[in-house]
N, C-alpha and C positions, 0 to 999 in steps of 0.2 A: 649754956646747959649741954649743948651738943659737942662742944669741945671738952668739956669735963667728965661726960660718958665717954667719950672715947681715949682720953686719957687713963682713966679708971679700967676700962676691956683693953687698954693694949699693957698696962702694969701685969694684970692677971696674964695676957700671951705669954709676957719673957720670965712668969714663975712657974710655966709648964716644963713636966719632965716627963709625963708620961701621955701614950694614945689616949687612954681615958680620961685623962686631967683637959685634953687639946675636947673631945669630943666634947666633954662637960663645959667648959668655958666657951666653945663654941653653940652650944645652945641656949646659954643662959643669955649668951651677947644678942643672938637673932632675937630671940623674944624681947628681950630691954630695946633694940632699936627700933622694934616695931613689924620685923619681919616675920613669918610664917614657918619659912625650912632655910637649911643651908645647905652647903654643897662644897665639900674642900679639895681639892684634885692637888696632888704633888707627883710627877712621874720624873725621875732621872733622866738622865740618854742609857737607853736600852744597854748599852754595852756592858756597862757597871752595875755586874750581875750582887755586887755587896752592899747594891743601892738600894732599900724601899721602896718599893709606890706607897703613897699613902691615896685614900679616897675615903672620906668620910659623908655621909649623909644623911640626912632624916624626911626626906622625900617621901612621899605616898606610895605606898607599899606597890597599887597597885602600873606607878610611873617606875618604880625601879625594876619591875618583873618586865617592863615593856624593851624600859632602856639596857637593860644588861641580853635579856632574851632577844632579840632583835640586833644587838651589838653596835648600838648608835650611838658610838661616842666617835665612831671615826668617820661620823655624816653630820656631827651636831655643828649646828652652825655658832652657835654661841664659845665654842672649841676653838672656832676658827676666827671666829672676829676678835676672838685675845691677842693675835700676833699682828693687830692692825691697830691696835690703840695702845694710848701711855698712860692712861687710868680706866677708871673704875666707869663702864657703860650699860645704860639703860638695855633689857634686851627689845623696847620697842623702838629703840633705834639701831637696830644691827642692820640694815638696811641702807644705813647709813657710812655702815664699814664694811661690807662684802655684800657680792652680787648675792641677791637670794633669792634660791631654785623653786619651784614646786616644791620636791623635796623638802627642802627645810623649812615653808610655811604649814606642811602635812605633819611635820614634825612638832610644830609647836601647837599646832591645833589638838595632836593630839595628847600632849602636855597640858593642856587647859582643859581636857574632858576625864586628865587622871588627877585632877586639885593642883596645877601645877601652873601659876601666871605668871605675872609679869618680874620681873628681875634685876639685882642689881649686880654685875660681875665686876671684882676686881682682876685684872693678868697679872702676871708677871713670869719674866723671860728672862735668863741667866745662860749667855750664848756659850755652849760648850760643854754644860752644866746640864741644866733641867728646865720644865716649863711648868707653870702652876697657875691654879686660879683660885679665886673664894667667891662664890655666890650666895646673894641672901635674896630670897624670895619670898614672894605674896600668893595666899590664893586667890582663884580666879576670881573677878568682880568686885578684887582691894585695889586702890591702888599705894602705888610705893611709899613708904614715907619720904618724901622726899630733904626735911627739913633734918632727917636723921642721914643723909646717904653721904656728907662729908665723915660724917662718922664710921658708915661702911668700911668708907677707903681706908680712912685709918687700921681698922678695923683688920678688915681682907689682907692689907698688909704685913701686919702683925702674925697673923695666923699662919700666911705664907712662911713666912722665918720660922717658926714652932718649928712647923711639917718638917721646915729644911733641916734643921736641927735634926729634930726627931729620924730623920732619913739617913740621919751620918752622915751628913757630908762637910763635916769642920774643917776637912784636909782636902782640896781640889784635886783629884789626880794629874798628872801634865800633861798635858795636850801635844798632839805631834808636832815637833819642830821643823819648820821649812827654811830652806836657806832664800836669803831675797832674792833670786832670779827664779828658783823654784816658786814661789811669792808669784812673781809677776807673770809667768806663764800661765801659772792660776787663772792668774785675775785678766788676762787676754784672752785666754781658754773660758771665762763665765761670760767675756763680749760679746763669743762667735766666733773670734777666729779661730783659722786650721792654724798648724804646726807650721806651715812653709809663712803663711803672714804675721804667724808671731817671731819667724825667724828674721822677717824684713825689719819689723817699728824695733826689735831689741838687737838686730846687728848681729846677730849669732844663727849660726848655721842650724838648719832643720834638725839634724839630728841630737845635735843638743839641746833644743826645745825638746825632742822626741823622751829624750834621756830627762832630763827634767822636769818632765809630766807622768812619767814613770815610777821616778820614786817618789816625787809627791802620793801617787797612789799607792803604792808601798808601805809609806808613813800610814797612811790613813788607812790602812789593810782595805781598800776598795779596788776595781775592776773594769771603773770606767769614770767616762769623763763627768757625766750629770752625778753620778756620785761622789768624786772629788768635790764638783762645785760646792755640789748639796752642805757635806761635810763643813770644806770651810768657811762657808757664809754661817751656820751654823754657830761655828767655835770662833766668829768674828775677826777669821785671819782673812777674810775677804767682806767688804760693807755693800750691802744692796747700792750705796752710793757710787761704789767703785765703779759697778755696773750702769746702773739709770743713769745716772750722769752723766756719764762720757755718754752713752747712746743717746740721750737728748741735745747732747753739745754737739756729738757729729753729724746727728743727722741736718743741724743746722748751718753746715758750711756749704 
């Protein structure tokens, strides 16, 4: 039964063509699976000013004059636990994927006194591209369906691609190209080292690591080094593995 409903709501995602076709099909779904509101978030990378944000929701009136008024999308913690999971997570398990402050237990507390409980979020991260998520939620004092929440993911996932569609973005723009030793100065430069130790491990003189970290940030019209990093772990021309890895392996000699 739950695979058959969610088969059926992701058929209706890939016959949307319009915001109000995605809005409509998106309510109709939270209620059939059993939830209460939803919550669709699609933002680009800032840059790609011919991108959409899309953000749809049907939240309590008196939870989205809090969350837009107050501007807590860039303290919510459920924002933040989407870039630490590969599916679809409970939010009374976020605790479980990021440290959680004062802050963001004030936060949800005061999500449960505006009709706003417990949750089910799908992420999803497109390195270079954009980041989105789909949330379906219960008021306070339900709890989740849980026997319907493989259905969510389907579900959440489905929804995601609409937004993406719907945002234009069928053509990828290109990402800035680095040559491999620009590449690896990067990825030496996201280790820790300076310029004079990446001239040692790569056998080339400081100045051309200097030159080499240069137009890397040129490429990526940035300024500096945590910016660079930022960028291409980002655009996946550098892997958080690149990083942790080697630092867990050296610290271990």
């Amino acid at each position: 039964m739950t695979l058959l409903l969610a088969e059926d709501l992701a058929l209706q995602f890939l016959e949307v063509s319009t915001e109000a076709a995605l809005r409509a099909v998106l309510d109709s779904a939270t209620r059939q699976m059993g939830f209460d509101h939803y919550a669709l978030s699609y933002t680009p990378r800032p840059e790609r000013a011919l991108e959409a944000s899309l953000l749809f929701h049907d939240y309590p009136e008196a939870w989205a004059r809090v969350y837009t008024g107050f501007d807590l999308a860039g303290r919510d913690p459920v924002r933040r636990a989407c870039d630490k999971s590969l599916c679809g997570f409970e939010w009374r398990n976020l605790g479980q994927l990021i440290p959680m402050t004062c802050g963001d237990r004030h936060m949800l507390a005061v999500g449960q006194r505006c009709g706003v409980g417990d949750g089910y979020t799908v992420p999803r991260h497109i390195p270079g591209e954009a980041s989105g998520s789909c949330s379906f939620v219960v008021r306070p004092g339900v709890d989740l369906p849980r026997t319907r929440l493989m259905a969510a993911e389907i579900v959440g996932g489905f929804a995601l691609t609409s937004a993406r569609r719907l945002a234009g973005l069928r053509q990828v723009p290109a990402k800035p190209v680095l040559s491999d030793r620009q590449r690896e100065c990067v990825v030496w430069s996201a280790r820790g080292k300076s310029a004079p130790e990446i001239a040692i491990i790569l056998g080339i003189s400081r100045e051309t690591v200097i030159q080499h970290l240069k137009m890397a940030r040129e490429r990526y019209e940035v300024h500096c080094r945590q910016s660079l990093v930022l960028h291409a772990l980002y655009d996946g021309l550098v892997g958080f593995a690149d990083v942790f890895r080697w630092t867990d392996w050296s610290g271990r000699i």
